[in-house]
C-alpha positions in Angstrom: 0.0 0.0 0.0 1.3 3.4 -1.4 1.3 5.8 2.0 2.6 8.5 0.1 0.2 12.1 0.8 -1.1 13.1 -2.7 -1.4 16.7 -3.4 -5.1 17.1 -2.2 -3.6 15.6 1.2 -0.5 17.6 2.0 -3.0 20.8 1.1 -5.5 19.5 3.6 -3.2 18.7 6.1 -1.1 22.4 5.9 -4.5 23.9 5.4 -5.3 22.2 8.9 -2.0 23.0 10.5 -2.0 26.4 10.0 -5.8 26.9 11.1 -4.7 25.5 14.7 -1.7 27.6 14.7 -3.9 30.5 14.1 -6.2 29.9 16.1 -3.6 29.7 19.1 -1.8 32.7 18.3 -4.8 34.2 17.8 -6.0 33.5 21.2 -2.8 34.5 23.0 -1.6 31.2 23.2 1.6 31.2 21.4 3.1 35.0 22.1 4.2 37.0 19.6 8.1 36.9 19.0 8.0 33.0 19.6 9.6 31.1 17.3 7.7 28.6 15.4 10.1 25.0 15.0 9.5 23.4 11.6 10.4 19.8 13.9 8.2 20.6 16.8 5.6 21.6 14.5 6.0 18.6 12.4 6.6 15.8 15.1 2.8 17.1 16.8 0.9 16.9 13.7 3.0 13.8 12.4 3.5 15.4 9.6 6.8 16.2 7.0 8.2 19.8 6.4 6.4 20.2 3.6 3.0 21.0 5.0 4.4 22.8 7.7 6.0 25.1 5.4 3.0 25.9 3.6 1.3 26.1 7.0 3.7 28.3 8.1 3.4 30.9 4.4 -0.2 30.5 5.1 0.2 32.3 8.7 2.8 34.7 7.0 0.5 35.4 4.3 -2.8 36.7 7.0 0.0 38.3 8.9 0.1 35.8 11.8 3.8 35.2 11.1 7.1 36.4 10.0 10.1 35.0 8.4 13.7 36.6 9.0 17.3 35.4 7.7 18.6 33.6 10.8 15.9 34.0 13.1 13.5 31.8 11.2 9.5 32.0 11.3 8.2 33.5 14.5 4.9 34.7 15.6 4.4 38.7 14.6 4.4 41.3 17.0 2.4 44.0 16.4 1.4 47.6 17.1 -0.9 50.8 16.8 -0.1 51.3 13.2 -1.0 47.2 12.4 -3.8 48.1 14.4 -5.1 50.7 12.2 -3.9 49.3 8.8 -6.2 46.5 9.5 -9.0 48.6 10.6 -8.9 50.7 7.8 -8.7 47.8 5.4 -11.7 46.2 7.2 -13.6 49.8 6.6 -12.9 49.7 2.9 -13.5 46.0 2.1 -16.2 45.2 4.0 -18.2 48.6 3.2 -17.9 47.4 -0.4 -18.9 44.1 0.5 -21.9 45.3 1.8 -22.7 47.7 -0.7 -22.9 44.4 -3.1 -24.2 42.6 -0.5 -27.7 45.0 0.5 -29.8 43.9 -2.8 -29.2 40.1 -2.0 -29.9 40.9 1.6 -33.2 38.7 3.2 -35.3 39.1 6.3 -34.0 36.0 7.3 -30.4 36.9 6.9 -30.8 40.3 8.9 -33.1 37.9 11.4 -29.7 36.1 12.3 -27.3 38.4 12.0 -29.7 40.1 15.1 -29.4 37.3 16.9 -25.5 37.0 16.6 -26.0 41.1 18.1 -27.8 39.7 21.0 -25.1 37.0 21.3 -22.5 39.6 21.2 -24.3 41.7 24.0 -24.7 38.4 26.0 -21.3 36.9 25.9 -20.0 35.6 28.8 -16.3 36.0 27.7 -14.2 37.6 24.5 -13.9 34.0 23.1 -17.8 34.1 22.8 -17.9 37.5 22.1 -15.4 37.0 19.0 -17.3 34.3 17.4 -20.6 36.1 17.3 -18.9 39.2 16.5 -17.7 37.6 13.4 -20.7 35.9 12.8 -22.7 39.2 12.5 -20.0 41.3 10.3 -20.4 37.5 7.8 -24.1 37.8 8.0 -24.6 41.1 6.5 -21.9 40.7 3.7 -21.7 37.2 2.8 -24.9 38.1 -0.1 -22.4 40.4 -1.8 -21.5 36.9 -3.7 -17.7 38.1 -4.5 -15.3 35.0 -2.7 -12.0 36.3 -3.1 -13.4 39.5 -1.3 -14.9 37.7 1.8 -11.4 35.6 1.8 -9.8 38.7 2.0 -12.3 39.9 4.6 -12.1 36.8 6.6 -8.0 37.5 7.0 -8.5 41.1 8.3 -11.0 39.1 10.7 -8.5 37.1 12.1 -6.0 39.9 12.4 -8.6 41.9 14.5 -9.4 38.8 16.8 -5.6 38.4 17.8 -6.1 42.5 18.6 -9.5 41.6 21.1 -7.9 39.2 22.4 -4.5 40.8 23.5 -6.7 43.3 25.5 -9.7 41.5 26.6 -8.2 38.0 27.4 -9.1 38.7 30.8 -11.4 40.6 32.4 -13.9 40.5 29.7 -17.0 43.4 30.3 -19.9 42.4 28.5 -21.7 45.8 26.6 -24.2 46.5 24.6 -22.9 47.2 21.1 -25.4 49.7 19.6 -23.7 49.9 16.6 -24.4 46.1 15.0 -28.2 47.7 15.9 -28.4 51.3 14.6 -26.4 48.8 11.0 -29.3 46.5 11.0 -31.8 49.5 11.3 -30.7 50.9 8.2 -30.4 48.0 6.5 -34.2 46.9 7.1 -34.9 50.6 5.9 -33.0 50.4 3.0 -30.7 53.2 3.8 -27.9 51.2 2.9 -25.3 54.4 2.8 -26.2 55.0 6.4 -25.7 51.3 7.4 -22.4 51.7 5.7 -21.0 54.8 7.3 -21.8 53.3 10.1 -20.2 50.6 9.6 -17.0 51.9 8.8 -17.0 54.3 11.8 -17.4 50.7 13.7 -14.6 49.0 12.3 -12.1 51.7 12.8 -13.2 52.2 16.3 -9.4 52.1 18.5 -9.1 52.7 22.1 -6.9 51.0 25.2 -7.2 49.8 28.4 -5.1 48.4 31.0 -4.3 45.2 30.8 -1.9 42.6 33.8 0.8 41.2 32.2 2.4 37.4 33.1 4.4 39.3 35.8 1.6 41.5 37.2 2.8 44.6 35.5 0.4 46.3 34.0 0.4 47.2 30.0 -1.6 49.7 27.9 -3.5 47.2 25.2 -5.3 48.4 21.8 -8.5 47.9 22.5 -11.3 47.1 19.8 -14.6 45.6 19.6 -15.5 46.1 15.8 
């Protein structure tokens, strides 16, 4: 029996490498400046170099990662201008989106994305909060029917979760986000230019907040909720 990967395989398996990756430095798991071991990764997903490397240029690629002569691929660091480069992308792109989106938009599709707001205001921590965040900002655009647009939107989502995350890991405060609201207002009145400057004002929305470091020390953190 021929045990070799075929291509559709090793794309799988890197495609499923680098989504638990992400999802770990996403969460604060893996800190940024840690160095990401081709081995270590390889020997825990049984797996050769060759999906790890693609794994690894997929997490380069959303901005997850970075690759230096000597130092090898380690988790990025980042700071307030990453912050608002992704922000301002997420304005753009997903205002667009949604522009393409409104005329495909259904009842039932603003009917869910309300209840992902009510999740949102109801979440008992960030991790909760994140996932029905996104949930609502897919709802509303996903009818624009363009995939390499929502792709692109889906990477500027996993950029901003890393940034929630890195302040509200702990000591999450539940609020009531008026914004996804006063979107979905418009939208059911068909003022889709209002739901959109809205929109935009929400995504590029950039404030901070103490947070406790490892050692205790306490850190000023980006804080967003868009």
């Amino acid at each position: 029996m021929d045990n070799r990967m075929s291509p559709d395989s090793q794309e799988t398996r890197a495609a499923r490498i680098s989504r638990i990756l992400a999802e770990r430095i996403i969460a604060g798991e893996i800190e940024p400046g840690t160095r990401l071991r081709q081995d270590h990764v390889a020997e825990e997903f049984g797996a050769s170099h060759v999906p790890v490397r693609e794994a690894f240029r997929k997490l380069e690629a959303q901005g997850l990662a970075v690759s230096t002569p000597r130092r090898g691929v380690r988790v990025a660091a980042f700071d307030l201008a990453e912050v608002r480069e992704v922000a301002q992308m997420r304005a753009a792109l997903e205002v667009l989106a949604l522009r393409h989106a409104a005329p495909n938009l259904a009842a039932a599709d603003l009917d869910a994305a309300e209840d992902a707001a009510r999740a949102c205001d109801t979440s008992g921590d960030v991790r909760a909060f994140e996932e029905a965040n996104r949930r609502f900002h897919r709802l509303i655009v996903t009818p624009c029917r363009m995939g390499r647009l929502l792709a692109t939107i889906d990477d500027l989502h996993a950029a901003s979760a890393r940034f929630l995350f890195a302040a509200w890991r702990s000591n999450w405060e539940a609020r009531t986000d008026h914004d996804h609201r006063a979107i979905l207002a418009a939208l059911r009145q068909a003022d889709v230019d209002g739901a959109c400057a809205i929109l935009a004002r929400h995504v590029q929305w950039i404030g901070h907040r103490p947070v406790l470091g490892k050692g205790g020390t306490a850190r000023e953190a980006f804080a967003i909720v868009g």
